[in-house]
SEGU-142996 format. One record per atom (N, C-alpha, C): residue in three letters; atom name; x, y, z. Coordinates in nm, 3 decimals. Example, Ala and Ser with C-alpha at 12.3 -4.5 7.8 and 13.67 -1.06 7.14 Angstrom:
BEGIN
nudo residu Ala | atome N | px 1.319 | py -0.569 | pz 0.780;
nudo residu Ala | atome CA | px 1.230 | py -0.450 | pz 0.780;
nudo residu Ala | atome C | px 1.320 | py -0.330 | pz 0.780;
nudo residu Ser | atome N | px 1.285 | py -0.225 | pz 0.708;
nudo residu Ser | atome CA | px 1.367 | py -0.106 | pz 0.714;
nudo residu Ser | atome C | px 1.290 | py 0.003 | pz 0.787;
! end
This chain:
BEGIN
nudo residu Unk | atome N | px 0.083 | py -0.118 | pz 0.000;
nudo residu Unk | atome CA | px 0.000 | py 0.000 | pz 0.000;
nudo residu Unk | atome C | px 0.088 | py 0.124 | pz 0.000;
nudo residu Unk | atome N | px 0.019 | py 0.255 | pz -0.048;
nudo residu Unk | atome CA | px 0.112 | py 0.380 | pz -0.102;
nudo residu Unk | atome C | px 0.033 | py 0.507 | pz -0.034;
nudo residu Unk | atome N | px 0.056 | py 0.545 | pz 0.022;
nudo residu Unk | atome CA | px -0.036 | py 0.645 | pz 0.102;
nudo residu Unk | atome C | px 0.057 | py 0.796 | pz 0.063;
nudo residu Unk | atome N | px -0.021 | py 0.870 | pz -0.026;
nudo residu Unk | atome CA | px 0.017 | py 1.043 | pz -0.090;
nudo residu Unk | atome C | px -0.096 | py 1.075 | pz -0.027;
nudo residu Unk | atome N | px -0.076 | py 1.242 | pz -0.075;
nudo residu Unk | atome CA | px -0.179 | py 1.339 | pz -0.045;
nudo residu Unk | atome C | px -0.182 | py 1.417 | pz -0.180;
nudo residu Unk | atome N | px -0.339 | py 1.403 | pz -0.211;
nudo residu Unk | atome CA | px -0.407 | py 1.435 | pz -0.297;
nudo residu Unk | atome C | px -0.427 | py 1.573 | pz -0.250;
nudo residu Unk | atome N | px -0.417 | py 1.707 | pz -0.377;
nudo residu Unk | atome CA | px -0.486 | py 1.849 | pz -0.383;
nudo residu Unk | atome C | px -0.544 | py 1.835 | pz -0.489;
nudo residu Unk | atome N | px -0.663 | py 1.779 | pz -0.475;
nudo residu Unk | atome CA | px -0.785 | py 1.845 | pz -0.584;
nudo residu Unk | atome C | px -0.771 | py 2.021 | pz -0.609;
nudo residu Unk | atome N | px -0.811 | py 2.049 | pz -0.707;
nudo residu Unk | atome CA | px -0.814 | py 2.218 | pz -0.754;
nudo residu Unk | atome C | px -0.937 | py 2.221 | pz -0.813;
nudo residu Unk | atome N | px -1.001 | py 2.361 | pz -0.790;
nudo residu Unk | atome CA | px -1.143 | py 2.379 | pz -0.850;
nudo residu Unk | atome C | px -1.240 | py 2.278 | pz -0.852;
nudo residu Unk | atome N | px -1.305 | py 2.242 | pz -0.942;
nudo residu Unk | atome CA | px -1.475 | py 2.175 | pz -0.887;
nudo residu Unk | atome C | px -1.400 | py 2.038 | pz -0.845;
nudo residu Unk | atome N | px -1.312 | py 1.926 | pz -0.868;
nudo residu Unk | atome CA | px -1.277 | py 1.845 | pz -0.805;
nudo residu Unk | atome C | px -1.236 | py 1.842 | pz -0.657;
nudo residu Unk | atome N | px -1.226 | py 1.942 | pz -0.596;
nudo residu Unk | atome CA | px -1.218 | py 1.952 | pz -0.434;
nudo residu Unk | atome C | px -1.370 | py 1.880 | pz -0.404;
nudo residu Unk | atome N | px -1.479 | py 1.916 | pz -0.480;
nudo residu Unk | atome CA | px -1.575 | py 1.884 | pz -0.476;
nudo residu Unk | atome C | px -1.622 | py 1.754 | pz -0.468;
nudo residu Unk | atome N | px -1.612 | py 1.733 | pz -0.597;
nudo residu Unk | atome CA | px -1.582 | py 1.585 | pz -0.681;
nudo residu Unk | atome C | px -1.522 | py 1.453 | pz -0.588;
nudo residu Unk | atome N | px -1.420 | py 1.522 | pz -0.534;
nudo residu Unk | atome CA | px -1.359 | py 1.422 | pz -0.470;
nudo residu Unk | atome C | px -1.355 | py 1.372 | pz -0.346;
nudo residu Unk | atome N | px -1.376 | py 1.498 | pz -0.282;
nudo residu Unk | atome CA | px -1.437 | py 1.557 | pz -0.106;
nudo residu Unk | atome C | px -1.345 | py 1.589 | pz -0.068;
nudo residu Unk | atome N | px -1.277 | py 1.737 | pz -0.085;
nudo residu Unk | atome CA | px -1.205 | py 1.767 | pz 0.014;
nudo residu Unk | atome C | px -1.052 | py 1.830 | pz -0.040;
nudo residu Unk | atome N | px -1.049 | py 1.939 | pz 0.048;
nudo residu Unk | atome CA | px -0.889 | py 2.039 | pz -0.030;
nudo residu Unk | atome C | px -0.780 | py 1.925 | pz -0.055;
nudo residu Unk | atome N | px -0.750 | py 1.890 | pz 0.053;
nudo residu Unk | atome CA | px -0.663 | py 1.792 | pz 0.118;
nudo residu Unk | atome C | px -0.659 | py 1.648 | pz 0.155;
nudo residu Unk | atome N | px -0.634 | py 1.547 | pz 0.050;
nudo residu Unk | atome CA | px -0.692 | py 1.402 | pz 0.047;
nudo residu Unk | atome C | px -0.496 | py 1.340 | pz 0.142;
nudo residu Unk | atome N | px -0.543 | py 1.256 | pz 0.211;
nudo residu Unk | atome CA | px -0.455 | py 1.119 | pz 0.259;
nudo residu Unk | atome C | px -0.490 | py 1.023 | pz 0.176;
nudo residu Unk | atome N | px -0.471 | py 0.951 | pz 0.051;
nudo residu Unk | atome CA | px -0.522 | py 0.825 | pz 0.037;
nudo residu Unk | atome C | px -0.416 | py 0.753 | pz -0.017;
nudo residu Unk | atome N | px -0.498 | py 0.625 | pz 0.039;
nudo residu Unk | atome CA | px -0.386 | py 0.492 | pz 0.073;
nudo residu Unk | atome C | px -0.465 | py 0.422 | pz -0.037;
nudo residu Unk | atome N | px -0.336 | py 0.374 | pz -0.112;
nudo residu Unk | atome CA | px -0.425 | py 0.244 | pz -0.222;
nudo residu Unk | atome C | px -0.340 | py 0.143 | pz -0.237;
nudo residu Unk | atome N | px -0.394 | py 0.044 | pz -0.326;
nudo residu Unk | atome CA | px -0.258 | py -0.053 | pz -0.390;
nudo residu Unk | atome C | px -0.232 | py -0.022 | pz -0.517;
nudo residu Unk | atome N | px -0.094 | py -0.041 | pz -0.528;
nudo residu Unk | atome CA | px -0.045 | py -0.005 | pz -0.656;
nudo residu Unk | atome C | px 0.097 | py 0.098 | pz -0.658;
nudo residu Unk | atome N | px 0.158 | py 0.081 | pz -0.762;
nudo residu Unk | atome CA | px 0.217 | py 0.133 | pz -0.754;
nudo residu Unk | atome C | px 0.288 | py 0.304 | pz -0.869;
nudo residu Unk | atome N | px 0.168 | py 0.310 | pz -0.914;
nudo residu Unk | atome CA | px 0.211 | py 0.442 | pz -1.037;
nudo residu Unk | atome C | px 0.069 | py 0.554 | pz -1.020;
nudo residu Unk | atome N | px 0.141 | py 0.652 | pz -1.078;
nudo residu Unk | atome CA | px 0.036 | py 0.727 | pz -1.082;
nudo residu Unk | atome C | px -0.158 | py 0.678 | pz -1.149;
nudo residu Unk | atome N | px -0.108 | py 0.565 | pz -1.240;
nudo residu Unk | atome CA | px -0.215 | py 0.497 | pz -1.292;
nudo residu Unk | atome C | px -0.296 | py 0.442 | pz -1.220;
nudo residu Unk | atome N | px -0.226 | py 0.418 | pz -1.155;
nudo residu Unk | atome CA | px -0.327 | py 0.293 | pz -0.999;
nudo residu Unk | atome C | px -0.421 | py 0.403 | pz -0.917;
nudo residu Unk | atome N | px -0.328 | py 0.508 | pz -0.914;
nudo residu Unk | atome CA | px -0.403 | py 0.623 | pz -0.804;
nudo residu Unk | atome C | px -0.491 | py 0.665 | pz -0.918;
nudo residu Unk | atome N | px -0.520 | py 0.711 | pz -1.015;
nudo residu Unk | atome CA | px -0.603 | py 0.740 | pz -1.103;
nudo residu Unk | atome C | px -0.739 | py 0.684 | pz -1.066;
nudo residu Unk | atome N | px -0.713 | py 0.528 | pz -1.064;
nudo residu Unk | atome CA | px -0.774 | py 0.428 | pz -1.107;
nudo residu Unk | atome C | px -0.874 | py 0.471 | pz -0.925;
nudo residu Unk | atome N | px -0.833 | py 0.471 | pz -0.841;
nudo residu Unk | atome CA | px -0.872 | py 0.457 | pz -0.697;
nudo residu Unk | atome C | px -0.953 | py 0.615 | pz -0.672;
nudo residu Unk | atome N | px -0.854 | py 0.675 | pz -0.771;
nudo residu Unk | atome CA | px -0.985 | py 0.859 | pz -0.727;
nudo residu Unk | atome C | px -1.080 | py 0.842 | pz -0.818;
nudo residu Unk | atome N | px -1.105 | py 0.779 | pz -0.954;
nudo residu Unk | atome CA | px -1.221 | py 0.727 | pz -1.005;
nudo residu Unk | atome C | px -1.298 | py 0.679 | pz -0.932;
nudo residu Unk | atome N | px -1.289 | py 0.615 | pz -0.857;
nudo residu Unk | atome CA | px -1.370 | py 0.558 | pz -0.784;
nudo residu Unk | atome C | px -1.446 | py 0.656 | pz -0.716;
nudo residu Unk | atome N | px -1.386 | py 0.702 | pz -0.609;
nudo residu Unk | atome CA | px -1.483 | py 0.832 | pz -0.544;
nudo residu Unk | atome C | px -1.530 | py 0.940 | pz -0.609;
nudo residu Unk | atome N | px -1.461 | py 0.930 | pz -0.714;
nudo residu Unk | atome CA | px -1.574 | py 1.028 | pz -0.823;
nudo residu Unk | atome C | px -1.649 | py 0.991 | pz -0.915;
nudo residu Unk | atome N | px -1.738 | py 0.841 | pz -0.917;
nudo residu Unk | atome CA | px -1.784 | py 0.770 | pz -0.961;
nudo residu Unk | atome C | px -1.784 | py 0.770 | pz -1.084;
nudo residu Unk | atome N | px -1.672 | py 0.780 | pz -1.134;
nudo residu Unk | atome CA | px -1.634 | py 0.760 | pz -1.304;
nudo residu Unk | atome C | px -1.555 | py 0.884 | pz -1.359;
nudo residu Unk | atome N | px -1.611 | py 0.996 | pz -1.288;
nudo residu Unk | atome CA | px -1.655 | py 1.087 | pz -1.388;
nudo residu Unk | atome C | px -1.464 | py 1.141 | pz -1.413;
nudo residu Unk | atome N | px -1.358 | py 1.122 | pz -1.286;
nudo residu Unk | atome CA | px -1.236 | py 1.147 | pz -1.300;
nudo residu Unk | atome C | px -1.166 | py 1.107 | pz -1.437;
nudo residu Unk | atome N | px -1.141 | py 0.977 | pz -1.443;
nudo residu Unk | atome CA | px -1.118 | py 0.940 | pz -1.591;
nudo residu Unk | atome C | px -1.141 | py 0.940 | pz -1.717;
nudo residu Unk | atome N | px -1.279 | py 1.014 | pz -1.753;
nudo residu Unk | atome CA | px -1.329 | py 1.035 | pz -1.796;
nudo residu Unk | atome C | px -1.249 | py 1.196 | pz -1.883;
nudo residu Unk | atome N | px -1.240 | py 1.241 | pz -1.759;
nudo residu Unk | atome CA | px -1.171 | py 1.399 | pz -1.822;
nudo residu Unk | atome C | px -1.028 | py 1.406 | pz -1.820;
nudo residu Unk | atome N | px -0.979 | py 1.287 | pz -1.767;
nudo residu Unk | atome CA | px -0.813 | py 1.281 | pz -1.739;
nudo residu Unk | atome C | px -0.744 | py 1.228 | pz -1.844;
nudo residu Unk | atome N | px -0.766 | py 1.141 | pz -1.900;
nudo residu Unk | atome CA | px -0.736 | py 1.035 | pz -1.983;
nudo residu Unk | atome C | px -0.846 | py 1.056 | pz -2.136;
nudo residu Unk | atome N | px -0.784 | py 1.064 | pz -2.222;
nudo residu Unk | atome CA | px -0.819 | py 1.013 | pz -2.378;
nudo residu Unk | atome C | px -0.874 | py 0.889 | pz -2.400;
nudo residu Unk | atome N | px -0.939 | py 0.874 | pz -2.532;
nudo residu Unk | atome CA | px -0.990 | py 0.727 | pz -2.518;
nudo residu Unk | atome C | px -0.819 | py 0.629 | pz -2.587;
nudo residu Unk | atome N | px -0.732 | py 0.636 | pz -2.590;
nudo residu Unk | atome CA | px -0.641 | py 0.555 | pz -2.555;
nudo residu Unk | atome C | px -0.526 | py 0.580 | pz -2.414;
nudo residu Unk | atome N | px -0.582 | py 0.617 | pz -2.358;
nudo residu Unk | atome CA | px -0.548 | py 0.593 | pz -2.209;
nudo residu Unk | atome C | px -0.456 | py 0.698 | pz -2.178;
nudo residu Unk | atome N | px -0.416 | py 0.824 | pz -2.274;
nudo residu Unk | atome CA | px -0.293 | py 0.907 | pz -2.256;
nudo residu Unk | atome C | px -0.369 | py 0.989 | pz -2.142;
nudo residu Unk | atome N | px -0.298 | py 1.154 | pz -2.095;
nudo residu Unk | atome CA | px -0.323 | py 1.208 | pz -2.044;
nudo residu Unk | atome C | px -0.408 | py 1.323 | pz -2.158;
nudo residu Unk | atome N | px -0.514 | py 1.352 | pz -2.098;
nudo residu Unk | atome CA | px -0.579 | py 1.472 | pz -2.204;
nudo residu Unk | atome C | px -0.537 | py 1.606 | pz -2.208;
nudo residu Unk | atome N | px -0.475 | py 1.658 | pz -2.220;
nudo residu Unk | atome CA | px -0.412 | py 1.785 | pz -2.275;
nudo residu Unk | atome C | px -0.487 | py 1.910 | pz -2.173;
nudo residu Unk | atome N | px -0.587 | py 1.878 | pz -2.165;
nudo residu Unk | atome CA | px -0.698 | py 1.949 | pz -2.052;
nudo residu Unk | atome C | px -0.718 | py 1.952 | pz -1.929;
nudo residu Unk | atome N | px -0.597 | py 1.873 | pz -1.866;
nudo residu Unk | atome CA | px -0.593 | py 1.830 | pz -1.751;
nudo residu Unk | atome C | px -0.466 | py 1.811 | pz -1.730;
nudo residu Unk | atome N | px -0.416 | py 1.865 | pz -1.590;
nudo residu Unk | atome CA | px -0.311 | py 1.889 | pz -1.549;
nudo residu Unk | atome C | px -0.294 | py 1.795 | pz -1.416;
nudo residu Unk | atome N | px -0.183 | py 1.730 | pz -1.398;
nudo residu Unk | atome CA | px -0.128 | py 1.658 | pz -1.283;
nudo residu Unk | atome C | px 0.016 | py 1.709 | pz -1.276;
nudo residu Unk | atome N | px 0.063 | py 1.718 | pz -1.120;
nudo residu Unk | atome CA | px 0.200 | py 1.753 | pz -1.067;
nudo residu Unk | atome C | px 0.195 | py 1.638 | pz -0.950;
nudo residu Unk | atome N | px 0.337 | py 1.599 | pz -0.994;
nudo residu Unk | atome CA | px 0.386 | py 1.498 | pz -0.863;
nudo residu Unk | atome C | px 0.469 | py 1.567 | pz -0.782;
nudo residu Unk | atome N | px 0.508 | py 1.603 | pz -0.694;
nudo residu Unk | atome CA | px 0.613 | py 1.718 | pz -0.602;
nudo residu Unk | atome C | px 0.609 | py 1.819 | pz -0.674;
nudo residu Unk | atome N | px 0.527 | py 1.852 | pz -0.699;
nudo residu Unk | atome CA | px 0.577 | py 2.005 | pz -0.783;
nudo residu Unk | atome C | px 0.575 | py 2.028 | pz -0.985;
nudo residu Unk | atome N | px 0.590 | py 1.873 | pz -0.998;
nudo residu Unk | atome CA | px 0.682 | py 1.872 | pz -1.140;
nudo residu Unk | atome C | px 0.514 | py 1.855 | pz -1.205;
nudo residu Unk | atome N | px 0.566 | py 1.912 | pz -1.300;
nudo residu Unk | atome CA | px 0.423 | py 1.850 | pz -1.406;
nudo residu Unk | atome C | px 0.454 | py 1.733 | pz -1.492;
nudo residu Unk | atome N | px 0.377 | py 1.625 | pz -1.497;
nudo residu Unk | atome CA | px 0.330 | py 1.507 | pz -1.538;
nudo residu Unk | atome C | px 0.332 | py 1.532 | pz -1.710;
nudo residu Unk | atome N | px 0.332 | py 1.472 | pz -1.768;
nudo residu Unk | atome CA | px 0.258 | py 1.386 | pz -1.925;
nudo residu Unk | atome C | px 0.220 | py 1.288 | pz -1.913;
nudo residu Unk | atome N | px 0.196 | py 1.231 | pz -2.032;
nudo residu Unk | atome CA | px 0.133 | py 1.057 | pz -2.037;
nudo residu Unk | atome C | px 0.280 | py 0.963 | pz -1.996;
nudo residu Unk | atome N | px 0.384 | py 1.028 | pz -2.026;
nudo residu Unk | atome CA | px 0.503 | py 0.914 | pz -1.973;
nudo residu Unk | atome C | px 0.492 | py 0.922 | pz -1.847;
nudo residu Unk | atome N | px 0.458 | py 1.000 | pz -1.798;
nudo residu Unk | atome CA | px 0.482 | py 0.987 | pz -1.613;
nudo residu Unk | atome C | px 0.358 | py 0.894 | pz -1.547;
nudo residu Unk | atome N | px 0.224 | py 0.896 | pz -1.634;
nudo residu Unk | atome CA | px 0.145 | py 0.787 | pz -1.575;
nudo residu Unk | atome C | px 0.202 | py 0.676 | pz -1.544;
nudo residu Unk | atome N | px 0.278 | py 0.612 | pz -1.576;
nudo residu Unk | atome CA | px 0.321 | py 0.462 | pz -1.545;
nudo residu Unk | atome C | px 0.490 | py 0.459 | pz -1.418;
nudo residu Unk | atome N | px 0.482 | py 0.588 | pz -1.403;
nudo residu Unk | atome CA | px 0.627 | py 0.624 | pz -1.303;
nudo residu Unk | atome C | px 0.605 | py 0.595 | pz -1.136;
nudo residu Unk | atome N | px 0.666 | py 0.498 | pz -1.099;
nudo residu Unk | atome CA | px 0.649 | py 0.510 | pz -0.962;
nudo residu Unk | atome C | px 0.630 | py 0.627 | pz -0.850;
nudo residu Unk | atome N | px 0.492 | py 0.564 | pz -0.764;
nudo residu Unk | atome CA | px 0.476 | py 0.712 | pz -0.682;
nudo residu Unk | atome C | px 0.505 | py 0.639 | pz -0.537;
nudo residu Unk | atome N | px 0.596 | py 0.734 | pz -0.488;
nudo residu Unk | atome CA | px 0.584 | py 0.641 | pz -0.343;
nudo residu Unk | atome C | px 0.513 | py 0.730 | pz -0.223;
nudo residu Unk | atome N | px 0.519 | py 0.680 | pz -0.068;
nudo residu Unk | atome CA | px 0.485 | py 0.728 | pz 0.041;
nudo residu Unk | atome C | px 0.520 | py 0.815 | pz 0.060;
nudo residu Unk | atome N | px 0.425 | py 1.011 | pz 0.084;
nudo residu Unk | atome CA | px 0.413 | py 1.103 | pz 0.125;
nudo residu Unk | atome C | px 0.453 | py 1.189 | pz -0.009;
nudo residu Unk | atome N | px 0.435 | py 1.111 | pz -0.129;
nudo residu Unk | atome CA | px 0.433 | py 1.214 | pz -0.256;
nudo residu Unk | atome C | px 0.331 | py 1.320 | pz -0.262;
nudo residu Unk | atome N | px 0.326 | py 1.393 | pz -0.325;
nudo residu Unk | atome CA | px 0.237 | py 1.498 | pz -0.300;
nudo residu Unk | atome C | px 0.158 | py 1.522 | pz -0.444;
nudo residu Unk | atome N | px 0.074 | py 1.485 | pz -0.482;
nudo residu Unk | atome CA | px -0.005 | py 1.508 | pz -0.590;
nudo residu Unk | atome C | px -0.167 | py 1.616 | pz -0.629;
nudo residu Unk | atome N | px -0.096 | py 1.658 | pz -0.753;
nudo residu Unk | atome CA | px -0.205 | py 1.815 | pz -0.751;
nudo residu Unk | atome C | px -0.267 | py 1.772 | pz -0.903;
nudo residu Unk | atome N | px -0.425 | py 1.804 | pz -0.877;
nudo residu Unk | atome CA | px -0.477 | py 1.746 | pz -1.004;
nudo residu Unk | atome C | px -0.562 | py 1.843 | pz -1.020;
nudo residu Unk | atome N | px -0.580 | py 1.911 | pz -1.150;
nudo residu Unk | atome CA | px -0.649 | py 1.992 | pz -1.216;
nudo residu Unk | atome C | px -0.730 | py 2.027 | pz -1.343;
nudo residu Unk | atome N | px -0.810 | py 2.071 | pz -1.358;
nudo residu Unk | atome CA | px -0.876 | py 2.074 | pz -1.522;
nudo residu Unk | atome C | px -0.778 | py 2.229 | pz -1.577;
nudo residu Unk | atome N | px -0.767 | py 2.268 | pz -1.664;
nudo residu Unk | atome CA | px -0.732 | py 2.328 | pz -1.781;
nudo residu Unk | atome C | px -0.810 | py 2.432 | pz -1.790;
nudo residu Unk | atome N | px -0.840 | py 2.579 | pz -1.760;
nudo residu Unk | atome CA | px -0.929 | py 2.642 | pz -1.831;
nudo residu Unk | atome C | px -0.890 | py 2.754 | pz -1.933;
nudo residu Unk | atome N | px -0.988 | py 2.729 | pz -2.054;
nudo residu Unk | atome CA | px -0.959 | py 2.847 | pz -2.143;
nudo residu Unk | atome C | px -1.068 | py 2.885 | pz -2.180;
nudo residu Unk | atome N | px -1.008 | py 3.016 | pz -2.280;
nudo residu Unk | atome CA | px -1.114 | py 3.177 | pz -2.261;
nudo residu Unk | atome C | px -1.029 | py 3.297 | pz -2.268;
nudo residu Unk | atome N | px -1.109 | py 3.376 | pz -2.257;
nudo residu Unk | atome CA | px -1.051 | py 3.452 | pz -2.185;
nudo residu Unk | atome C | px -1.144 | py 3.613 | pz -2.211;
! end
């Protein structure tokens, strides 16, 4: 088991419950944790995170310590007390 802390940003604080997540899962990549905050957001996370071939969607932003993510970093080991920030994309203006 891998226990980070999740920062939801904007309507996913919502989505997910909460500024500031502890969650413990199995697995070991950012993919697995994907797979486990889907869950409490009853689908709807993966949905906007991921493309229909499994990349990261361009519209959505993830940082592991700080760093920003692509689709190569989905499969990168995350270990105990990583710090992960997940966000939608907005444009306009």
């Amino acid at each position: 088991m891998v226990r980070v802390v999740v920062r939801p940003l904007g309507p996913w604080q919502m989505i997910l419950g909460g500024e500031t997540m502890d969650i413990e899962f199995s697995g070991r990549n950012l993919r697995d944790l994907l797979e486990t905050l889907d869950k409490k957001s009853l689908g709807m996370l993966k949905k906007e995170v991921l493309d229909e071939e499994g990349a990261l969607n361009p519209g959505f932003r993830i940082y592991v310590n700080g760093v920003s993510c692509d689709d190569r970093c989905l499969d990168i080991q995350i270990s105990d007390g990583d710090n992960i920030m997940l966000f939608s994309v907005i444009d306009g203006g």
